[in-house]
N, C-alpha and C positions, 0 to 999 in steps of 0.2 A: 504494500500500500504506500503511497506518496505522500510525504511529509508536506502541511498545510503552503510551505515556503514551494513546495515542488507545483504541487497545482497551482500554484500563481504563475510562475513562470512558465510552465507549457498551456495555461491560458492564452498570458497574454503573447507569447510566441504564435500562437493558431490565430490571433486576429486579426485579420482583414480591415482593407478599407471603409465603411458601408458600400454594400452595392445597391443598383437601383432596387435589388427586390428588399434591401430591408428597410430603404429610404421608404418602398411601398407602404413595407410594415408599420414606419413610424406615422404614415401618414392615415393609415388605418386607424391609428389610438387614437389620433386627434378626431376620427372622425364617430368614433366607438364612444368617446368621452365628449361631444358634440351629442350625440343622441342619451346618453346619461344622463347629462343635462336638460334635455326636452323633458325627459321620461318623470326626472325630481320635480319640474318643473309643474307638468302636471298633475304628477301625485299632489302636489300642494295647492294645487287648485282644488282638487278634489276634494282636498281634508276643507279648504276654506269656502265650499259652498255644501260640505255635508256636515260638517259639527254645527252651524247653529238651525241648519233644516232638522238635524235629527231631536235639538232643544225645543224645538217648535212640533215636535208628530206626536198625534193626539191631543193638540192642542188647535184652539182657534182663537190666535190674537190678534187682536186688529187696534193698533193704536199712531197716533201720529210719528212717535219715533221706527218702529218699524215698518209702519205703514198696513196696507191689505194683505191678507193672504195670500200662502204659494205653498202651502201645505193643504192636503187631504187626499181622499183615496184615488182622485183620478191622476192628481198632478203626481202624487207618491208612484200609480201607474205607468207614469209618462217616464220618471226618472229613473226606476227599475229597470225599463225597457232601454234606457239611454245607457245605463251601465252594464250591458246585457245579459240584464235578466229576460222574464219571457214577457211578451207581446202583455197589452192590458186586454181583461178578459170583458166581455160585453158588459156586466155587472159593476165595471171598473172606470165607464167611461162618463166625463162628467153629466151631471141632472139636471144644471139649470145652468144660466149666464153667468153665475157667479162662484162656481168651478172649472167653466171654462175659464175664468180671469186666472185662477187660481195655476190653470196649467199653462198660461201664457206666463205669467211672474215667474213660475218654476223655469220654463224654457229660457228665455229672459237672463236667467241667474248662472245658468247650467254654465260652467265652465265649454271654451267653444272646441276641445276637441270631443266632447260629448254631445255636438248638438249636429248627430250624422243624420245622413238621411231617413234611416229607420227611423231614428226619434222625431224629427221632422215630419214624415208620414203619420204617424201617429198622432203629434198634434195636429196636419190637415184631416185627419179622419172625425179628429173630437171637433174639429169647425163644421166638418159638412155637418152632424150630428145636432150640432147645435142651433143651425144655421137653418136645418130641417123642423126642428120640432120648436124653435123659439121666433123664426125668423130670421132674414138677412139683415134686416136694421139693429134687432137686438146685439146678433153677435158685431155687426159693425161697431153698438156702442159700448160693448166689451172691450175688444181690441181698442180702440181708442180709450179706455177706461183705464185696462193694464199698461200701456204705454204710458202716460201721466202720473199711476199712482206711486208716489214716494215705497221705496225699496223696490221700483220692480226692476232695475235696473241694477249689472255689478259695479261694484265701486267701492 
């Protein structure tokens, strides 16, 4: 066996110039540690629009500092499906104008590499839904309702 002093020296005796392929390698980590950084980056959006949704489920606060609603069972629906979990199920989908605002707020908030198309489709599905059983002016003055109201927006 080689004495510690011994492997140093047939190390560094074996090493090379870089060559392009490990200038390649190096330029992989940069790009490895480039997408590391998206990934924390997301995660941390994640945690900052689900820790104070999750202080808000089963709850319905509605106050000037927080503002309207973006919790309950359909917008909870909407957000599962955006994290993918499964689709919201018929019984899932909002009842009135005023869980549809709720799923517009939740979308609204949703950090945007969660706001895919799937989750997208889903909230057009709870529009026609709405838009069928409440009318087109109603859900119009939804959507302008959630737009306007204080917290539906991140920030």
């Amino acid at each position: 066996m080689l004495a510690s002093s011994e492997v140093d020296r047939v190390d560094v005796a074996g090493v090379n110039p870089p060559s392009v392929r490990d200038r390649g390698l190096e330029e992989n980590n940069v790009n490895i540690s480039q997408i590391k950084g998206r990934q924390i980056k997301r995660l941390e959006a994640d945690v900052e629009f689900l820790l104070p949704r999750a202080g808000a489920a089963n709850r319905c606060v509605i106050s000037e500092e927080r503002g309207c609603r973006d919790t309950g069972i359909s917008s909870n629906a909407l957000v599962r499906a955006a994290y993918g979990g499964e689709i919201p199920r018929e019984d899932e989908y909002p009842s009135d104008p005023s869980d549809m605002c709720a799923c517009l707020r939740a979308w609204r908030k949703l950090p945007p590499h969660r706001q895919s198309k799937r989750a997208h489709d889903i909230l057009e599905s709870y529009k026609c839904l709405i838009g069928q059983k409440w009318g087109k002016d109603k859900l119009a003055e939804c959507i302008r309702h959630a737009e306007i109201t204080p917290g539906s927006s991140r920030g």
